[in-house]
N, C-alpha and C positions, 0 to 999 in steps of 0.2 A: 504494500500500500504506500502510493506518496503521498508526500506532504506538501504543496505549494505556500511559500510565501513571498507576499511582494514584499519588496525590498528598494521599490523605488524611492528615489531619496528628492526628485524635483518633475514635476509635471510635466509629462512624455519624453519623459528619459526611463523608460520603462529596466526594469531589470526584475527577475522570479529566481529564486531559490528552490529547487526542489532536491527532495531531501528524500532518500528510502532507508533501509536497514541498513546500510554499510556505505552509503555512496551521496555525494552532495554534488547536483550539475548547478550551473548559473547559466540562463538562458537572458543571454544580452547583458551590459553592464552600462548603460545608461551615456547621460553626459560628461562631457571629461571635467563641467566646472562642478559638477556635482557627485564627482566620482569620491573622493573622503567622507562624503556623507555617504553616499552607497554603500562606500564597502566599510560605514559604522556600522549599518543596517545588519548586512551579507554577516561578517565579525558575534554580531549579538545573536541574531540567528542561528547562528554555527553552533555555538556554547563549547566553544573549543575543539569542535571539528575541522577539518580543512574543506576547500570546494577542490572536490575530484575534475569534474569537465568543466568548462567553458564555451556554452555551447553558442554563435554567433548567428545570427540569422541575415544581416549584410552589413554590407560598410556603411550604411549612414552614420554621424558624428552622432545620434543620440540612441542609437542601438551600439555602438561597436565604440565611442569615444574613451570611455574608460578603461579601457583595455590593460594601456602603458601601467597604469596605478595596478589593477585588478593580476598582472604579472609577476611583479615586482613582491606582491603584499602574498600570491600564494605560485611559487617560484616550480610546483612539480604538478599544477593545473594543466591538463591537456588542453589546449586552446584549440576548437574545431571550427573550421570554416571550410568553406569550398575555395576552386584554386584563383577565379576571379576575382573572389574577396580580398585573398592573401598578395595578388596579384596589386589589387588599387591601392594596400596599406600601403604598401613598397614606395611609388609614387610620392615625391614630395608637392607635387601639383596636388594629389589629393590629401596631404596633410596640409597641405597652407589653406587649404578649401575647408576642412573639417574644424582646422584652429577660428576660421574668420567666422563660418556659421558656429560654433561652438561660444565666442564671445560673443556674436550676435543674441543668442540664445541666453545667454548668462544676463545680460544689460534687462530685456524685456523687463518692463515696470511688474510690481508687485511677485520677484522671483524672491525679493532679497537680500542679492546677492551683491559683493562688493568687486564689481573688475575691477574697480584700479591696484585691488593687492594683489591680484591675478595673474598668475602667469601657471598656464598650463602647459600637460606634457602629453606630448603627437610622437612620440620614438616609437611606434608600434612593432609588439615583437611579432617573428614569423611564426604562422600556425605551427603547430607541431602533428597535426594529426587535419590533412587534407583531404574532405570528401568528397563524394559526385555522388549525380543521381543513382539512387538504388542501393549505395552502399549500408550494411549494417557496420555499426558502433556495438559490438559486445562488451560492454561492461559486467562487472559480478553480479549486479542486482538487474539486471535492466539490456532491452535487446532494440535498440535504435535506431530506424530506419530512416534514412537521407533521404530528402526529396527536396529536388531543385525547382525551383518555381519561381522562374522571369516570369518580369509584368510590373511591377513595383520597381526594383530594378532588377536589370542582368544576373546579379550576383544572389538573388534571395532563395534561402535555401528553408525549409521545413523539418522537425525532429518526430517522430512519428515512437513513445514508447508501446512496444507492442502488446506487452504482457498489461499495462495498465490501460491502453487504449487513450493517452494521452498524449493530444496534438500541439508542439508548437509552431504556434502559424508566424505569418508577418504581413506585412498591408498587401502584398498582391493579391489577397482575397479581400481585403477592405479593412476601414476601423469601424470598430462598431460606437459609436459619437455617446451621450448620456441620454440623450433624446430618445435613444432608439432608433436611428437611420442607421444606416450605414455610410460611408463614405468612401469611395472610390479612389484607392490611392496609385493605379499603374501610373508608369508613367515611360517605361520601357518598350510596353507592349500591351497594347486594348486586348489583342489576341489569346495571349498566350496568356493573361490573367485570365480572361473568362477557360482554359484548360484547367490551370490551377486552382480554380471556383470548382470544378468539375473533381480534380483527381482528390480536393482533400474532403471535400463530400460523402466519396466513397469509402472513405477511409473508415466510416463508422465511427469518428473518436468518441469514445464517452465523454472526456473534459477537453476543453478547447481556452490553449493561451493564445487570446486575443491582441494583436501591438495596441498599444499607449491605452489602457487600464481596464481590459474587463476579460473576465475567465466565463465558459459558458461550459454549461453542463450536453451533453447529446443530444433530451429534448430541447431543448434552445435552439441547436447546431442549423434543423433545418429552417428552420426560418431566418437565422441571419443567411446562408448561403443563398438563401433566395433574395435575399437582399442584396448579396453581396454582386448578383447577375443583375438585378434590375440597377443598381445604383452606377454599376458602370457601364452598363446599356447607355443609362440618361446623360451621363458625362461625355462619353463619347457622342451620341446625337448632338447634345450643346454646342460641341467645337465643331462638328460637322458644319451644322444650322449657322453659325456664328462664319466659319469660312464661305459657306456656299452665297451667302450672303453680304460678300466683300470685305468683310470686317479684316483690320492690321491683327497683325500679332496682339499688339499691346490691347487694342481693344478688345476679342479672345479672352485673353487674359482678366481682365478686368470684369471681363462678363462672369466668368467662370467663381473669380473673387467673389462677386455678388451673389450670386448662384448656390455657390457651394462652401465658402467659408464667412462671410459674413452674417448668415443664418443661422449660425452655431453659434451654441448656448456661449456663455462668457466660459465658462468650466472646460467647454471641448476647446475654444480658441486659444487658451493657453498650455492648453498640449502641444500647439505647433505656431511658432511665432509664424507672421505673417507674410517676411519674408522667406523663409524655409517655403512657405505652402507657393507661395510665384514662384522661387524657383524651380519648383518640379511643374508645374505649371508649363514655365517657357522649354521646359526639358518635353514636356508631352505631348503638346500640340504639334509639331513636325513630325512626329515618331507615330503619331496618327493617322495624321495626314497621309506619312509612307505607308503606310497601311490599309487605309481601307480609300483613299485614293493616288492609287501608284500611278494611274496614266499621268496625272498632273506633275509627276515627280519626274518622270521622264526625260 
């Protein structure tokens, strides 16, 4: 039997604890400025255990930022990611990227937090244990099936334990908001998330880790995966409707803002400051476009 605990230490800088009879995984370790509060969290939880896996689900800077810290602090953690992931940490493009949204992140009003004493750490170590799709993770308590799932990004991967029937997911099936929407977060691939909406469906999880703050039980499962289709149905028609109709980028964008992040609760909008949410935005729209009209790309 597992035990999930959140361990999030700042608002959608998600990080879970799960815990069985001999074994501790961390699924994501949040933001890098709120990585010392996390890993207070992770620390107290423990009650003097260590954390065995590291289980990564991609490179964004508030899923995978604390890393550097969460290494450091338990030094014989198997850090799992797929080879994409380990591939973009490498990349000092994507560490100057990860540190400027990651201070971004930190500053947003009512977080608390003090940048100017701030200086965070982007030294990301290399995975130690690189997976792909299909591969199982045998651990002593626990038998962990890989599942890769672009859509969200390239690199987003799924932990499937079998023997418990619990899923951890990531936004290429969506967030599920406080409202009860869903929220469509591809931004790789309109396509190949509605696959991923399909393949973890099937999956039958009983418990389901949802990205940035909700766990859902199996009956729950089917009604968010139906949401999680219609939601990015509706997103993708937006930018459709929105291009077919002349609109710039910026306007797109803007619409979409209006649309899909300005309607959320005060509670869901500071899960994702608001420049994070445009920049996958401007990341989406083109990558749609090649998608579902390629003649125009030609």
């Amino acid at each position: 039997m597992l035990k999930i605990i959140d361990v999030t230490a700042a608002p959608g800088g998600d990080s879970r604890l799960i815990l069985s009879e001999n074994e501790a995984f961390l699924a994501d370790v949040g933001f890098p400025f709120s990585g010392a509060a996390t890993l207070a969290n992770v620390k107290a939880a423990l009650d003097g255990r260590t954390v065995d896996y590291i289980l990564i689900t991609h490179a964004h800077y508030d899923h995978v930022g604390a890393l550097p810290l969460f290494k450091k602090a338990f030094p014989d953690a198997v850090v799992v990611e797929c080879a994409a992931t380990n591939s973009i940490l490498e990349r000092p493009g994507a560490r100057k990227f990860i540190a400027d949204m990651d201070m971004n992140a930190a500053g947003e009003s009512g977080r608390g937090f003090d940048v100017g004493s701030y200086s965070g750490d982007y030294d990301f170590p290399a995975a130690d244990l690189i997976v792909a799709d299909g591969d199982i993770i045998q651990a002593r308590d626990a038998t962990i099936e890989v599942l890769e799932t672009p859509g969200h990004t390239r690199d987003s991967v799924m932990y499937f334990f079998r023997e418990d029937g619990l899923l951890i997911s990531n936004e290429t099936t969506g967030v599920l908001l406080q409202g009860g929407q869903v929220h469509a977060s591809f931004v790789t691939s309109y396509l190949q998330a509605l696959e991923a909406i399909d393949r973890a469906e099937k999956l039958g999880a009983k418990t389901i880790i949802l990205p940035h703050g909700s766990i859902i039980d199996g009956e729950q499962a089917a009604g968010y995966f139906a949401r999680s289709r219609e939601s990015a149905t509706n997103k993708a028609e937006t930018i459709l409707r929105c291009h077919d109709a002349g609109m710039s980028e910026d306007e797109i964008v803007e619409e979409v803002k209006r649309k899909f992040f300005f309607t959320r609760t005060p509670e869901d909008r500071a899960m994702q400051p608001e420049k994070a949410f445009e920049v996958n935005q401007r990341a989406t729209i083109p990558k749609l476009l090649a998608e579902l009209r390629p003649q125009e790309q030609a």
